[in-house]
Each structure stands twice: as structure tokens, then as C-alpha cells.
Backbone as CSV, one residue per row, in Angstrom:
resi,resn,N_x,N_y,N_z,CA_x,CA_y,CA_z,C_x,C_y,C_z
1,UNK,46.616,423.534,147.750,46.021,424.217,146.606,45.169,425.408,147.064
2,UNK,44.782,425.370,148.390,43.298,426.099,148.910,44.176,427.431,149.289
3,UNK,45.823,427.231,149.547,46.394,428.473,150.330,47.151,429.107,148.697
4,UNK,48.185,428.522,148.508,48.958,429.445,147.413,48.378,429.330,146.088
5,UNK,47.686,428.365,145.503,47.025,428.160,144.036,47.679,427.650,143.431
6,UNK,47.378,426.835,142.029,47.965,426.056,141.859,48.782,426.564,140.506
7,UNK,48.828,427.764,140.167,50.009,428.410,139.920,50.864,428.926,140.660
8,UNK,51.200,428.835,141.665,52.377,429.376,142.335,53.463,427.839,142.849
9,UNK,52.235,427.054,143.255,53.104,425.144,143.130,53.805,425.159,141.824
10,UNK,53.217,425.604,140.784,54.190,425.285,139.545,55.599,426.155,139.248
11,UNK,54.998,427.118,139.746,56.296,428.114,139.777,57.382,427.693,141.045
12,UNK,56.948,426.917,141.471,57.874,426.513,143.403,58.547,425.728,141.932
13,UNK,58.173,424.604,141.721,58.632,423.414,141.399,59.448,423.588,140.048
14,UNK,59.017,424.558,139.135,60.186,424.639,137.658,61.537,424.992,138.526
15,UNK,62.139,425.746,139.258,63.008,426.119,139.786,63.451,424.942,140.563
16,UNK,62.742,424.449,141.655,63.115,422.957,141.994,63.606,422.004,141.005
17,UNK,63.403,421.696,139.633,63.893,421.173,139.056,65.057,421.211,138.381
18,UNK,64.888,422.631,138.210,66.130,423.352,137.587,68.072,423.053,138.477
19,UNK,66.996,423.226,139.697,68.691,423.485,140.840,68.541,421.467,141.095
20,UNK,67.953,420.684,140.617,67.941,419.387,140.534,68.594,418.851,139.717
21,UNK,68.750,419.327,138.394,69.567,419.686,137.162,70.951,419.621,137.288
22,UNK,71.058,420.871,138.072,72.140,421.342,138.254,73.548,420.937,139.189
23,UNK,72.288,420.414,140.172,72.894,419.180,140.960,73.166,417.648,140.150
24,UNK,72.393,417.411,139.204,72.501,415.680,138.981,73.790,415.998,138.288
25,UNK,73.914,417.430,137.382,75.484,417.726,136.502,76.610,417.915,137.251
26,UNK,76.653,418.578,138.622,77.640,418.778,139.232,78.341,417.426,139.798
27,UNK,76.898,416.492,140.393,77.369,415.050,140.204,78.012,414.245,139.487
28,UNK,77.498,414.308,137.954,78.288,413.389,137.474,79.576,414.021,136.868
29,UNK,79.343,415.311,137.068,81.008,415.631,136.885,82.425,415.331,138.097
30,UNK,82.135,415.564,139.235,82.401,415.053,140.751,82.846,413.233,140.198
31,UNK,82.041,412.723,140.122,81.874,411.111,139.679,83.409,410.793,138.600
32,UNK,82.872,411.756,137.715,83.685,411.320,136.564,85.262,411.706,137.269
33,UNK,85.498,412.949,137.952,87.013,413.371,138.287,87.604,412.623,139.515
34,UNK,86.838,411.864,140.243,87.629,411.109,141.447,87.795,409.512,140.855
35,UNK,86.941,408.936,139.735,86.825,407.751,139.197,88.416,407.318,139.041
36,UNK,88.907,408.265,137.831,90.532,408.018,137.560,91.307,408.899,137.995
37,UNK,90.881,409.611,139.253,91.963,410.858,139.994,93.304,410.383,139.789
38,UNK,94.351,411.262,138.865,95.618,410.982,139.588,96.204,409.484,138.786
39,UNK,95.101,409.203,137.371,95.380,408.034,136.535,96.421,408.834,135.208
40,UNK,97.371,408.137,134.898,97.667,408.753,133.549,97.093,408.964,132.221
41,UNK,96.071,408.100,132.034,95.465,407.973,130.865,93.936,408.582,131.517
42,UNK,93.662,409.019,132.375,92.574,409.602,132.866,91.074,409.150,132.035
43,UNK,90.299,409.842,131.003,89.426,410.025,130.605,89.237,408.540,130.281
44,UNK,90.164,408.065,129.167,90.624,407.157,128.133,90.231,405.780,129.104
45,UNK,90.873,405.856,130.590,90.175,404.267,130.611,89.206,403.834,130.698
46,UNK,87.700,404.545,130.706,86.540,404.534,130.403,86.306,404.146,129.443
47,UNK,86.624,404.511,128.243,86.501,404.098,126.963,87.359,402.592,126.654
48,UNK,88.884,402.464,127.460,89.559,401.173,127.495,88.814,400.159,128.138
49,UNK,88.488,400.079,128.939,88.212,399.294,130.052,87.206,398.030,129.105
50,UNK,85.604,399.044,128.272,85.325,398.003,127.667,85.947,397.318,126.518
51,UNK,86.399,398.056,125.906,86.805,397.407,124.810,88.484,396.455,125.224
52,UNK,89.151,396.632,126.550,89.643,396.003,126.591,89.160,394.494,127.078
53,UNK,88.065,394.388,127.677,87.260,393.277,127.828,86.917,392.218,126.773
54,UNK,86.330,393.271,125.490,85.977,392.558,124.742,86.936,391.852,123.807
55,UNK,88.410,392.922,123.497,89.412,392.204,123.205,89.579,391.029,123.899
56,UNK,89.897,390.709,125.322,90.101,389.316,125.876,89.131,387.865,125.605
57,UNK,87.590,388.854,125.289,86.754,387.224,124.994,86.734,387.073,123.667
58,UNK,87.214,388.498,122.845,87.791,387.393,121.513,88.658,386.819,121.151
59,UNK,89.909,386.985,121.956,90.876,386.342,121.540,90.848,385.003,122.636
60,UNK,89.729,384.721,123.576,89.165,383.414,123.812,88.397,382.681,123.077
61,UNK,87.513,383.284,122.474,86.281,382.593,121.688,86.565,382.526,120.081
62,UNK,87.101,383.629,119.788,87.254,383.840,118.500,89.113,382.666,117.793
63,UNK,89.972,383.393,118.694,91.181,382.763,118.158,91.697,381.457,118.705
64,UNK,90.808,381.421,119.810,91.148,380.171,121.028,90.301,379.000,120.158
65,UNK,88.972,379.463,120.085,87.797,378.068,120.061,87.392,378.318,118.529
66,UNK,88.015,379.540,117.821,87.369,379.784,116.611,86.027,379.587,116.284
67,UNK,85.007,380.255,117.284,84.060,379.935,117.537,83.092,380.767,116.365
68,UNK,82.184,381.052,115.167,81.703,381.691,114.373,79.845,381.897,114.435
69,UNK,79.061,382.770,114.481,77.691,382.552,114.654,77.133,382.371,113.631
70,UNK,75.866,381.876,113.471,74.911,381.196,112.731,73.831,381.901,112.586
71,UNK,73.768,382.744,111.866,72.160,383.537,111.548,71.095,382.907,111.246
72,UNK,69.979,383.220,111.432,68.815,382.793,111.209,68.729,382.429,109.549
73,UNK,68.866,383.233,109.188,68.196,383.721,107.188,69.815,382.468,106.535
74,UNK,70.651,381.986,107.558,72.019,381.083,106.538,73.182,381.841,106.778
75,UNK,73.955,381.327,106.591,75.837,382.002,106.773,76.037,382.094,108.358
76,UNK,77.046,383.067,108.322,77.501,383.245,109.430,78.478,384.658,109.562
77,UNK,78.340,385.048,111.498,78.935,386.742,111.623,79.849,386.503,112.099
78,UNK,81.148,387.011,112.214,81.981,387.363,112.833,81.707,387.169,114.378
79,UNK,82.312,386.696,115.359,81.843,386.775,116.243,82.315,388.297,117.379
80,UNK,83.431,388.971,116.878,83.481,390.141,117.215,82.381,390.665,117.255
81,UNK,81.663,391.003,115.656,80.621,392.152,115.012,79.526,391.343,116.289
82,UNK,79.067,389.954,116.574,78.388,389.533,117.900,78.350,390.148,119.177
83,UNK,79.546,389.784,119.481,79.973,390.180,120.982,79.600,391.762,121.369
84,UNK,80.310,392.742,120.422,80.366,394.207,120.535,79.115,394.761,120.343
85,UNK,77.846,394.051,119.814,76.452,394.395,119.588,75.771,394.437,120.733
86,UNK,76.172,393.272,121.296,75.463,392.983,122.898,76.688,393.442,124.259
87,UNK,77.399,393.517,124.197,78.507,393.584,125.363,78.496,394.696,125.498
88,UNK,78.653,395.946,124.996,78.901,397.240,125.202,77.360,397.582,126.514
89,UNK,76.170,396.877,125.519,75.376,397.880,126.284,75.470,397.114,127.682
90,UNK,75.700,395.926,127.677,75.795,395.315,128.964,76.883,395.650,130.004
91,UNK,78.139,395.804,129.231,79.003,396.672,130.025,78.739,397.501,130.906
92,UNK,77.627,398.754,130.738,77.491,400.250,130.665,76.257,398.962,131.869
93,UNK,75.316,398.500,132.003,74.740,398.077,132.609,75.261,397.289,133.847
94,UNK,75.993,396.584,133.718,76.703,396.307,134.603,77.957,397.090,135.652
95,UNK,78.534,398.524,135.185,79.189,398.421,135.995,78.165,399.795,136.470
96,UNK,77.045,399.827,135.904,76.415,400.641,137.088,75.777,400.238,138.412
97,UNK,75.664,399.255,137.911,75.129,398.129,139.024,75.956,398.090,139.811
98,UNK,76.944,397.651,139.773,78.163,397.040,140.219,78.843,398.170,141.858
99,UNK,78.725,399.199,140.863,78.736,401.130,142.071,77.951,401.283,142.352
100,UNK,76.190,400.868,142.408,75.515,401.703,142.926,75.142,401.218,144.323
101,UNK,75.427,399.875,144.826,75.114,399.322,145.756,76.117,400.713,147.123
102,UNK,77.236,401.094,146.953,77.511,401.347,147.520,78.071,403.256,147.844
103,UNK,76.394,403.721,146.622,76.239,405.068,146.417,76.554,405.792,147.438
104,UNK,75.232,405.289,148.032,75.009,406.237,149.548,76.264,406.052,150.675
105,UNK,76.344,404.917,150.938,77.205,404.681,152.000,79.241,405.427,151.763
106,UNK,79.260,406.084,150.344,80.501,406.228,150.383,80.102,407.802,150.356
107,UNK,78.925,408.305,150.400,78.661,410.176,149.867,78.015,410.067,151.385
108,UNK,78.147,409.656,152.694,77.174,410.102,153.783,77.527,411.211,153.921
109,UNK,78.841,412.018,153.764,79.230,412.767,154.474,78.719,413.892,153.273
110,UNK,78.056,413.699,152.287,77.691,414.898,151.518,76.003,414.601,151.827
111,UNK,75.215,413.339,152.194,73.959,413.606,152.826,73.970,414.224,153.930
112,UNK,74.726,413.731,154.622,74.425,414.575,156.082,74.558,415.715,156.178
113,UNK,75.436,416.659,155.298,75.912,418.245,155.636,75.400,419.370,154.230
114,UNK,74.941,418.832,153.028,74.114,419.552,152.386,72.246,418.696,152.392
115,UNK,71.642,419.616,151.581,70.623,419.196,151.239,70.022,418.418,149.767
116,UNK,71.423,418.149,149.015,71.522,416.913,147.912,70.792,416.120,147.768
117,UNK,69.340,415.885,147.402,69.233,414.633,147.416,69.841,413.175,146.440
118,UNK,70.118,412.453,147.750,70.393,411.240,147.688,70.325,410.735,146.155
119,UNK,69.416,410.488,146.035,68.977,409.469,145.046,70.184,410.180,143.380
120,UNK,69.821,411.728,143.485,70.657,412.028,142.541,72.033,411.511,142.412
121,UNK,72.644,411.297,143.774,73.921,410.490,143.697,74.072,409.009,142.892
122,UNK,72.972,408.353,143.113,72.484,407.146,142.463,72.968,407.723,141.156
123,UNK,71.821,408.025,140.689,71.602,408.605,138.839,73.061,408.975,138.730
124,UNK,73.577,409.541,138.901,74.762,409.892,138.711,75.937,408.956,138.351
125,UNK,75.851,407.930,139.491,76.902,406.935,138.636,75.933,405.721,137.536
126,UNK,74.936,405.923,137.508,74.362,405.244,136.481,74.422,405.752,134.906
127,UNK,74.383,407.224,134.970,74.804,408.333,133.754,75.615,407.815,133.659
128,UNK,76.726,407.837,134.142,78.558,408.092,133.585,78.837,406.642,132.461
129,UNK,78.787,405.124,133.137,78.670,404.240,131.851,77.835,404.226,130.725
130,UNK,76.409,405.036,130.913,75.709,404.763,129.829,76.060,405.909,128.985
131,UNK,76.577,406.902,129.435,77.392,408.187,128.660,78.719,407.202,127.402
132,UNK,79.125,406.598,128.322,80.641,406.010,127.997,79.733,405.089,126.251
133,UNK,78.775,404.179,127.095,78.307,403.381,125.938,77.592,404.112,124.919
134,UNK,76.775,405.331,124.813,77.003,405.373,123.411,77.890,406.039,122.714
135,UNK,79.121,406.565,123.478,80.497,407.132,122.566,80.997,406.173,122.089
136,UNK,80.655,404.799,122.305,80.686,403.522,121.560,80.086,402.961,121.048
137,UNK,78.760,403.078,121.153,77.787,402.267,120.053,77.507,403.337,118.949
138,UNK,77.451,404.027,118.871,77.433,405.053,117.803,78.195,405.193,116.342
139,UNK,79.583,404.886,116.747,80.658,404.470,115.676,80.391,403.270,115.042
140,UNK,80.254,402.230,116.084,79.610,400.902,115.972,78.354,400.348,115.113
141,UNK,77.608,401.193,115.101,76.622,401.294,114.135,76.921,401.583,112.732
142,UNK,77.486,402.590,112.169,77.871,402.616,110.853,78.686,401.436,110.637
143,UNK,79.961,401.093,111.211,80.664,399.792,111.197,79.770,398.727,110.783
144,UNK,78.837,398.482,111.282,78.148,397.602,111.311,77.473,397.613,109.850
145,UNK,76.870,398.531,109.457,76.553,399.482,108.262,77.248,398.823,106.952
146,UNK,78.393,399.029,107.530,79.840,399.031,106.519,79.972,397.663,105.825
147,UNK,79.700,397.010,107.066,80.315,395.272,107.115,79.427,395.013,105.931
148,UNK,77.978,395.162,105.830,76.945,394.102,106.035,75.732,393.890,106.373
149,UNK,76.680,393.735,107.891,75.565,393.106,108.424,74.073,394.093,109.067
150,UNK,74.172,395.257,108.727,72.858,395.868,109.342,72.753,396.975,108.316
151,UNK,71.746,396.948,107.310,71.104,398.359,106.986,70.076,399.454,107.718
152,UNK,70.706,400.070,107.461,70.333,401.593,108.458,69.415,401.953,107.356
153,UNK,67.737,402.021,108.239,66.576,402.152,108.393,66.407,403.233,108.745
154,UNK,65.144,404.429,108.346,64.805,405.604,109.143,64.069,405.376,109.955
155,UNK,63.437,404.236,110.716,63.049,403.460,111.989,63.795,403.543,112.689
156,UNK,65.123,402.865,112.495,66.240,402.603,113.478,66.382,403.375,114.438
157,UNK,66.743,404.871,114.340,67.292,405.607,115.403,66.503,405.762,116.438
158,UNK,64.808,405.967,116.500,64.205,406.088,117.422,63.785,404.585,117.950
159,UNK,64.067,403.406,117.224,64.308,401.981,117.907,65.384,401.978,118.801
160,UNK,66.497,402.312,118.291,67.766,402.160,119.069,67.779,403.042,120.519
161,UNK,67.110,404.190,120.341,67.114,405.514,121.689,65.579,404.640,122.672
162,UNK,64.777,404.106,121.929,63.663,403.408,123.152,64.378,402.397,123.854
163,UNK,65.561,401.238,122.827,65.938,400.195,123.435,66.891,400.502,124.661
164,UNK,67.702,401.337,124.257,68.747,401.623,125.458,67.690,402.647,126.615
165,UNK,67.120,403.588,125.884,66.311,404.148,127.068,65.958,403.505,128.080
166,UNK,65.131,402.201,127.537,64.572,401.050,128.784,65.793,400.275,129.493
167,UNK,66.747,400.027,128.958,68.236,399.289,129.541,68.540,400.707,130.575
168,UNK,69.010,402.092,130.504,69.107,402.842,131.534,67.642,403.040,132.480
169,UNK,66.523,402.987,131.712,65.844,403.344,133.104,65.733,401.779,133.997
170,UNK,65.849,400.273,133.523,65.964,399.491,134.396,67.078,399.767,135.410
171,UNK,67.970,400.375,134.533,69.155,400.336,135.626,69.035,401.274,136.429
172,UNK,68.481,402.186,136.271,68.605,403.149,136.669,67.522,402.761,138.319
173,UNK,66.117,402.211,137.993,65.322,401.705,139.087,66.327,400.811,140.417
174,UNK,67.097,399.686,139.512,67.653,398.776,140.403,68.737,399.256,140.722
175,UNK,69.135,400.080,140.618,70.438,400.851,141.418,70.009,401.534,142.085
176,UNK,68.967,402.239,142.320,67.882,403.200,143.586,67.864,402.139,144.705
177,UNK,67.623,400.990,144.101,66.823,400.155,145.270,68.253,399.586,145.434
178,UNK,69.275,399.372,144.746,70.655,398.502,145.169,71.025,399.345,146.705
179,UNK,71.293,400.240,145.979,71.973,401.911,147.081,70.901,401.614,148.304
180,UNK,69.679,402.000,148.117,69.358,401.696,149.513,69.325,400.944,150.727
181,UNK,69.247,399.361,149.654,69.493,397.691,150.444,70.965,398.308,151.236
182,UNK,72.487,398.986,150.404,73.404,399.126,150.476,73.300,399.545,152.052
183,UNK,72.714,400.341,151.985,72.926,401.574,153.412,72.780,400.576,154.902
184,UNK,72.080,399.582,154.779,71.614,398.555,155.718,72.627,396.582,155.622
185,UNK,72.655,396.572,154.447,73.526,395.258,154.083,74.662,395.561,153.153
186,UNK,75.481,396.077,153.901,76.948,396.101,153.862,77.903,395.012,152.938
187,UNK,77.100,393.841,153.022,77.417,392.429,152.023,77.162,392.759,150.949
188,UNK,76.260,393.685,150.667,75.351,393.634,148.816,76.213,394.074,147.949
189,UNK,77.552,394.502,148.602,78.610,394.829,147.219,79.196,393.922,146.982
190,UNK,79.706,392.360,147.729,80.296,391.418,147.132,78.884,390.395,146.675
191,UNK,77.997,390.795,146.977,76.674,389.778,146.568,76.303,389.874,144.859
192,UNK,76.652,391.163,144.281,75.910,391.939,143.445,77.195,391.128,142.040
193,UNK,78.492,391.464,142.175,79.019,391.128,140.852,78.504,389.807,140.273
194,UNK,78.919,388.719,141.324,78.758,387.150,140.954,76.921,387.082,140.395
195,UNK,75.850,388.040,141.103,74.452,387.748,140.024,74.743,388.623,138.782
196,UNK,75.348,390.007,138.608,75.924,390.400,137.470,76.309,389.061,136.374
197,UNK,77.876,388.103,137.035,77.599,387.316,135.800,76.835,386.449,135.734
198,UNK,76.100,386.005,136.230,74.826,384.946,136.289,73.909,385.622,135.448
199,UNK,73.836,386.684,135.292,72.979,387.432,134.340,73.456,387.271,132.656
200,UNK,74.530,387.738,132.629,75.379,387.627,131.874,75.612,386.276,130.955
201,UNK,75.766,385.337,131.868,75.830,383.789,130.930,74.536,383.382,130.688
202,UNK,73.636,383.727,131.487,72.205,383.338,130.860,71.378,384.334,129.874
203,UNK,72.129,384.721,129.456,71.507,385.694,127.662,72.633,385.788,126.960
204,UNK,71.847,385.594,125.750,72.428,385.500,124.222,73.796,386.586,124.048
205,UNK,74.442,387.232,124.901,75.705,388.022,125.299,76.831,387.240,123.946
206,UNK,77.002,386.423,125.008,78.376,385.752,124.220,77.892,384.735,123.217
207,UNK,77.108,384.305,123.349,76.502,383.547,122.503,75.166,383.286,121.797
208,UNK,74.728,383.083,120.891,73.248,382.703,120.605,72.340,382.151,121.123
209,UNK,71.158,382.799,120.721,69.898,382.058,122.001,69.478,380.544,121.204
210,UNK,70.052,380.541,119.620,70.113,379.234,119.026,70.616,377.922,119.768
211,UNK,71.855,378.327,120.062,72.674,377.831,121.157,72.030,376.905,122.136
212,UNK,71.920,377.555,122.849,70.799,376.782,123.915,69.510,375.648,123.774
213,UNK,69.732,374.329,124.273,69.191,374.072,124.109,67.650,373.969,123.663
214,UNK,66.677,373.903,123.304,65.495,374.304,123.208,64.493,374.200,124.034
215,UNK,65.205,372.930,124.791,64.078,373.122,126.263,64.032,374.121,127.342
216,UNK,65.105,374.463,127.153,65.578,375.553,127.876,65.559,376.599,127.823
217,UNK,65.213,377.044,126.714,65.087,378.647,126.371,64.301,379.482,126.485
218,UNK,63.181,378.826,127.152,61.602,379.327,127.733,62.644,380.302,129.359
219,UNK,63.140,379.518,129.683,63.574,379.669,130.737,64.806,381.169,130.707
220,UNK,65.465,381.313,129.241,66.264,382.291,129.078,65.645,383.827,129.037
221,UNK,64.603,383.488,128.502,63.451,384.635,128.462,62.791,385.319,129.628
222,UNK,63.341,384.765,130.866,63.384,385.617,132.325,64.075,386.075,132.692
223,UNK,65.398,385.558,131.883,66.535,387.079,132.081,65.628,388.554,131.385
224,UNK,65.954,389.280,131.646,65.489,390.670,131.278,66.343,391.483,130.096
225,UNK,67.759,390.381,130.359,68.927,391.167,129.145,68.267,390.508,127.911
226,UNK,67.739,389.331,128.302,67.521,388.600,127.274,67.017,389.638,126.081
């Protein structure tokens, strides 16, 4: 502060941010074009991938076990309009997780020979699913609208942008720290899916937190998806 003043630090740093910018975009564009390089349906299986998921656990739960949920207030939802409420954002959470363990260790050759930082590589594949999830929860919401089951509130939208906000910046923290464990334990990419679904079956995802026993549900409330 005593040599340049502490207007000229601010002027270093808007520009630092700017070409930081510019880098986290060039990233996740890079990200997005080697993901399905050379796929026929290119863009599209991003958008398939979840919803082909969720097709498979309904036509387990739904047509297999005819399984239906139980609302609080009486009746009962669809267990689609269920699943697709909670699964999408977990999707978009999970498969960032899932890549980030092994950020760094697959871009060394772009740490070592530019001045990139790192971590932006992180953010980068953490953007790209949560991009994907709300070109899906978005539609999903009026649907929802449509059914029934949710009236749209002028609360809502800035509820809905805090809730997912905090779902990307968790992810966004534990994929910093995944990527780094990564660079040193080489194991943490087959370690990471199997607590993915351990995460997964222990919150109200596929099913209700009704569900669960009651002694037990003190205990569900340390999941974080919960």
C-alpha cells in the first residue's frame, strides 16, 4: 500500500479478474467440446443422460413397484413429478463431483506450460452440469405449475436461485478440495462414485423422508442433500 496506493492495487486487480473471466469461459467451453468429441448426438447427451436416468428409476419404482408418495397436507404425487424435483439437481451435483477428482491430473500439461490457474479448471467442470440442470429445472417448474402440485409465488424465484446457489457453491468447494486430494491419491476417482451413492440413498431423492423410519431420521439430517 506504502509503494503503489491503494488505487493502483484496484486497478492491477479489475483487469486480473477480467482475463480470469475470460479464462473460466474459454474453459468451460474447451470442457464442453472434448466431453462428446466426435459423438453423434453431441450437445443432446447432456441433456439425455439425465433424463435418461430418471426414465430407468421410473419405470423401476413407478411401473415395477407402483410405488406413489404421500404428502404431508393428504393424497398423493406422482412419483415422477418426485423423483425429477430432487434428481435433476442431484444429477448436476453429482457428476461434478464425480470429474473433479481428476481435474488437475488430466490438464497438467496445460498447468505446467501456461499460467491458468488451476483451480479455474475445477470451476469449470463444475459449471457445465449445473448449466445442463437448470435448462431442466426451469421447464420443470411451470410443469409443475401446470400439474398442481406447486403454485408459483413472487418469493419463489429468488428461493429457488439461493437454493441451487448453495448446492453449486458446496460443490463447487468439494471439488477444489476433491482435485487436489486427486493430484496425490490417484484412488479418489474410484473412491468418490460409491460415497456419491451413499449420499444419494440416504436423502429423501428417491424417496420420502416420511419413509424412514423415525428413529432414524435425526440421523438423515447429516446428509447435506438432505
Amino acid at each position: 500500500q506504502k509503494t503503489v496506493g491503494m488505487p493502483t492495487v484496484f486497478c492491477c486487480i479489475k483487469p486480473m479478474k477480467r482475463k480470469q473471466l475470460a479464462w473460466l469461459w474459454g474453459a468451460v467451453q474447451a470442457e464442453f467440446r472434448t466431453l462428446y468429441a466426435r459423438s453423434l448426438l453431441g450437445v443432446l447427451w447432456f441433456l439425455l443422460a439425465p433424463l435418461l436416468q430418471v426414465g430407468m428409476y421410473v419405470f423401476l419404482f413407478q411401473v415395477v413397484w407402483k410405488l406413489r408418495v404421500n404428502l404431508h397436507h393428504g393424497g398423493d404425487v406422482s412419483f415422477v413429478w418426485f423423483l425429477l424435483s430432487a434428481y435433476i439437481p442431484y444429477w448436476a451435483f453429482q457428476d461434478a463431483l464425480s470429474r473433479a477428482a481428476g481435474a488437475l491430473t488430466a490438464n497438467a500439461h496445460i498447468i505446467r506450460n501456461t499460467p491458468f490457474p488451476p483451480w479455474l479448471l475445477v470451476v469449470a467442470r463444475v459449471m457445465l452440469p449445473f448449466g445442463v440442470m437448470l435448462a431442466l429445472v426451469m421447464p420443470l417448474w411451470p410443469m409443475l405449475h401446470q400439474a398442481g402440485h406447486f403454485q408459483l409465488q413472487w418469493a419463489d424465484g429468488p428461493w429457488l436461485a439461493f437454493t441451487l446457489m448453495c448446492l453449486a457453491g458446496m460443490a463447487v468447494g468439494l471439488a477444489v478440495l476433491l482435485a487436489s486430494i486427486g493430484v496425490v491419491l490417484r484412488d479418489l476417482a474410484n473412491i468418490v462414485p460409491p460415497l456419491l451413492m451413499a449420499l444419494m440413498l440416504t436423502a429423501p431423492i428417491m424417496y420420502p423422508l416420511q419413509n424412514v423410519p423415525e428413529a432414524m431420521r435425526g440421523w438423515f439430517w447429516l446428509n447435506p442433500l438432505t
